[in-house]
VOGU-3710 file (C-alpha; in Angstrom, 3 decimals, decimal comma):
1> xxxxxxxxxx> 97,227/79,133/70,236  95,483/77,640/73,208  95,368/80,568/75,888  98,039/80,117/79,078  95,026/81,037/81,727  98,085/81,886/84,084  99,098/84,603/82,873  95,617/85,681/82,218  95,101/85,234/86,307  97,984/87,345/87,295
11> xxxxxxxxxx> 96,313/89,938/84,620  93,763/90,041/86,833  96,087/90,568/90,058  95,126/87,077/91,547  96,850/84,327/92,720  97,422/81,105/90,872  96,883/77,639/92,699  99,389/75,262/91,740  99,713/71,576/92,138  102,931/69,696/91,869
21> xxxxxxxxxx> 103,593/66,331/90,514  106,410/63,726/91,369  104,744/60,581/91,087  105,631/59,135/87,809  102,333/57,970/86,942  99,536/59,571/83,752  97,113/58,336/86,161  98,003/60,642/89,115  98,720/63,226/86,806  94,806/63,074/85,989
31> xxxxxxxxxx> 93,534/62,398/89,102  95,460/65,649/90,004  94,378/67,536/87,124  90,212/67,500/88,021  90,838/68,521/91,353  90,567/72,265/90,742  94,087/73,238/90,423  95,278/76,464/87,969  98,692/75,044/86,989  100,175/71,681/87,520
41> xxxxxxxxxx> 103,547/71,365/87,688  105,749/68,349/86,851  109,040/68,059/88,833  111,836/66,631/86,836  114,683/67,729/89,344  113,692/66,129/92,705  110,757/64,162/91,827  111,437/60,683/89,784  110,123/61,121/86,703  111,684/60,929/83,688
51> xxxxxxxxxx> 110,892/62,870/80,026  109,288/60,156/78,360  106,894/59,614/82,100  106,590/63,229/81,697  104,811/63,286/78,502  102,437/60,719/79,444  101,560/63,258/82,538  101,079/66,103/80,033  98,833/64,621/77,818  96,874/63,044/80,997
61> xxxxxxxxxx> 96,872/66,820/82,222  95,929/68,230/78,723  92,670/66,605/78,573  91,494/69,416/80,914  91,910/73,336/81,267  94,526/73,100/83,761  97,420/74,437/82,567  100,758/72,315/82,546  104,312/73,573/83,778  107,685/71,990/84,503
71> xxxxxxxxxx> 110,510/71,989/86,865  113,316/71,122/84,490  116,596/69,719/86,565  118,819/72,590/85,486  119,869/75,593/83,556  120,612/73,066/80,549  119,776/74,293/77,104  118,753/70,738/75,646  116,559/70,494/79,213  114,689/73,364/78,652
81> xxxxxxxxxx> 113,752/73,219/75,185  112,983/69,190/74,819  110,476/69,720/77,405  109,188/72,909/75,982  108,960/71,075/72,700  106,769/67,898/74,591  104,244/71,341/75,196  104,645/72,424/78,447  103,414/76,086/78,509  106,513/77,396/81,037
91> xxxxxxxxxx> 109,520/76,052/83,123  110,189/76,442/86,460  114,523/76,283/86,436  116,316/75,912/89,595  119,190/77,477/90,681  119,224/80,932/89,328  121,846/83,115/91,020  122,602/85,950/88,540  121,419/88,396/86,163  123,835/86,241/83,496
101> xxxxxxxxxx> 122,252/83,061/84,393  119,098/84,279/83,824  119,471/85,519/80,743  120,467/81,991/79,583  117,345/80,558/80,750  115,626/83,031/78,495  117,570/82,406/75,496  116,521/78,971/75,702  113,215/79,058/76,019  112,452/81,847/72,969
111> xxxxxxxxxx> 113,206/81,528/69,544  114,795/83,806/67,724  115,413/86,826/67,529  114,436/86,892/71,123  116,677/83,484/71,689  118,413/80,864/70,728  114,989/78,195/71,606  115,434/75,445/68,263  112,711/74,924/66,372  110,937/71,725/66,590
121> xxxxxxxxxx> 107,737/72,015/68,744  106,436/68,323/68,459  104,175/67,832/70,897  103,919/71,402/71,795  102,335/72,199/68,567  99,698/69,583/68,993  98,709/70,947/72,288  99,219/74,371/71,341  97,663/75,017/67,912  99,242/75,340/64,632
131> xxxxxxxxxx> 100,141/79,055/65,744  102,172/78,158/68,159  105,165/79,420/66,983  103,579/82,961/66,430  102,728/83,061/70,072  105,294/80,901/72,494  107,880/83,895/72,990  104,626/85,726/74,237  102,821/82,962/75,858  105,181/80,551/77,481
141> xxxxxxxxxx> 106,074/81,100/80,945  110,128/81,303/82,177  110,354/81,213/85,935  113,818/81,248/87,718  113,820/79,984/90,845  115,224/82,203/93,680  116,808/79,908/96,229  119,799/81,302/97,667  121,302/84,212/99,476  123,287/85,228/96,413
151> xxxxxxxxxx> 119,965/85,053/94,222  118,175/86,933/96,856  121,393/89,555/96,786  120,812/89,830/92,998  117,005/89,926/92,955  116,664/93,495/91,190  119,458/92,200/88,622  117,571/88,874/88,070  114,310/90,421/87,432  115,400/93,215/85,003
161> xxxxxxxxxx> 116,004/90,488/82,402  113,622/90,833/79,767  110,942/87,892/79,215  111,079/86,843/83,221  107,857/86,432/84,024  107,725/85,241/87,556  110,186/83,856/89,863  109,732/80,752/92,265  111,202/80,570/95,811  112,619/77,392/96,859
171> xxxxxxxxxx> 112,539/77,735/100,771  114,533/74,859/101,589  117,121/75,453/99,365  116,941/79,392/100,373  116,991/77,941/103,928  120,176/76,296/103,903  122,217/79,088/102,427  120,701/81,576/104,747  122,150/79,026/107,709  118,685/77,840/108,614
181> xxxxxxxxxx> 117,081/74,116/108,447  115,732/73,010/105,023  111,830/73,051/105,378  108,552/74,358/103,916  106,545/76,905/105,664  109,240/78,955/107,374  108,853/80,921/110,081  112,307/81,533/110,952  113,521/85,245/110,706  116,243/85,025/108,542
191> xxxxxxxxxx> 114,202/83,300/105,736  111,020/84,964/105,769  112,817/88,041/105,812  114,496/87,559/102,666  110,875/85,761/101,241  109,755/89,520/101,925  112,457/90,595/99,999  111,646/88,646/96,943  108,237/89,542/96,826  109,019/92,546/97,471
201> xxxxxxxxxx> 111,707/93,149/94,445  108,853/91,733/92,528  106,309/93,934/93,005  108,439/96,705/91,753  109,567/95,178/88,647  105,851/93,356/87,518  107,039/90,223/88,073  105,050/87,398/89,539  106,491/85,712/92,783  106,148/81,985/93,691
211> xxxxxxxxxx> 106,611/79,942/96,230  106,595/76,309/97,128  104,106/75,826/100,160  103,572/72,928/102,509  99,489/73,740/103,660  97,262/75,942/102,850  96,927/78,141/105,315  100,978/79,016/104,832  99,942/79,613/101,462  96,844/81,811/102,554
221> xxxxxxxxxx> 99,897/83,694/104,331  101,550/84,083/101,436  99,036/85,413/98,857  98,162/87,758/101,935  101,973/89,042/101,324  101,912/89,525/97,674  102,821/86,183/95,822  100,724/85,253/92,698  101,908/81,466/92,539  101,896/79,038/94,956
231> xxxxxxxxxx> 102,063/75,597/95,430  100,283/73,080/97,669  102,164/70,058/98,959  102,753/67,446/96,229  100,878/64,667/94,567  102,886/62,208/96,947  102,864/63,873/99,977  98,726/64,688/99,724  98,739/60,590/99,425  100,755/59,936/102,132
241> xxxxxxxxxx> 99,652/62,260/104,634  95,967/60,384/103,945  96,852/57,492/104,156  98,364/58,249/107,123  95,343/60,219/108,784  92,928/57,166/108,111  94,959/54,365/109,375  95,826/56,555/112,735  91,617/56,671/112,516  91,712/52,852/112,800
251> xxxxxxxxxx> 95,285/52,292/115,033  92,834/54,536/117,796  89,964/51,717/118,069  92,315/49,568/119,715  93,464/47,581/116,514  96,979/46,340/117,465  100,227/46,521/114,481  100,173/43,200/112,741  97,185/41,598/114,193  95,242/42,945/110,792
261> xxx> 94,039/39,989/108,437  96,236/39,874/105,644  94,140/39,268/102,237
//
């Protein structure tokens, strides 16, 4: 089976650079995909991409080392293991609040006797290798995503399940329940004391923490604290935030709105 080079990187006791990908497009999937990242990750809850877009990203992504994840839209069974099946090599699942939740997220992503995953790895067997099923319960990566207070309250619980293998903070998300604005890169108290927390819990169990950042240097911040996976920006917001630095470049010459040529 083709190696997962994640978990092979948290072997080591690194970090893992992630990349995330809402932009329903095989093309910026690619473009994404020689651009140094570890991971990339294809959102499926918040971004707008659907599962047959998805698989077009996937097989853009496979035609390098990177290694490709999702973010399935929910604890859902027939979620979890269509898009393991279309060869993603782990799922990011939002929403996890409890030890029982958890342990349906792993019964759905390993066959059995470890789960309850059905057997039909499509795509995944392409990508994989004909061993594939000898070596996904092993391989694959299931990452619940911590994003509320009760999640944070159940931490230890969460990460005794067997076959978790890294959790993912969601600070908005974790934000809101903790009474605090929804944002990326928090600074306020409540939030990044319970992102201490996490990591934290982690550390004693041997699980991998996550976290979704908004720059680099917050994610600097964060590999200084512990976490082993972490996420720059977006496909869509690395475009827009360009586009937006070099027409401010040309806006400062003295070139008025509207009084560009149109072509």
């Amino acid at each position: 089976m083709r190696e997962n080079t994640v978990k092979k990187i948290w072997a080591r006791g690194e970090a893992v650079v992630n990349g995330w990908l809402s932009i329903p497009s095989s093309f910026a999937a690619e473009v994404m995909a020689h651009q140094g990242f570890d991971s990339l990750t294809v959102d499926m809850q918040h971004g707008v991409v659907d599962y047959q877009t998805a698989v077009t990203m996937l097989q853009a992504v496979s035609t390098t080392r990177v290694i490709p994840l999702a973010r399935v839209p929910w604890n859902d069974p027939a979620l979890l293991m269509k898009i393991l099946d279309a060869g993603v090599y782990g799922v990011i699942c939002p929403m996890i609040n409890t030890r029982a939740q958890a342990e349906a997220l792993v019964g759905a992503c390993k066959y059995a006797p470890r789960g309850y995953r059905s057997w039909g790895p499509v795509r995944a067997s392409i990508y994989g290798g004909a061993d594939y099923g000898d070596h996904a319960n092993e391989d694959l990566i299931v990452m619940p995503m911590i994003e509320t207070a009760e999640a944070v309250k159940n931490i230890d619980e969460i990460l005794r399940v067997p076959g978790i293998d890294a959790v993912y903070v969601g600070p908005s998300d974790l934000s809101l329940t903790l009474g605090c604005k929804p944002r990326l890169d928090q600074t306020d108290p409540p939030v990044v004391e319970a992102q201490q927390k996490i990591v934290e819990a982690c550390k004693r169990h041997g699980v991998a923490a996550g976290i979704h950042n908004a720059t680099a240097a917050y994610a600097q911040k964060m590999i200084a604290a512990g976490y082993q996976f972490v996420t720059l920006a977006s496909d869509s917001r690395f475009m827009a935030a360009k586009a937006t630095e070099e027409v401010a470049v040309i806006r400062k010459t003295g070139v008025k709105a509207g009084t560009l040529p149109a072509y």
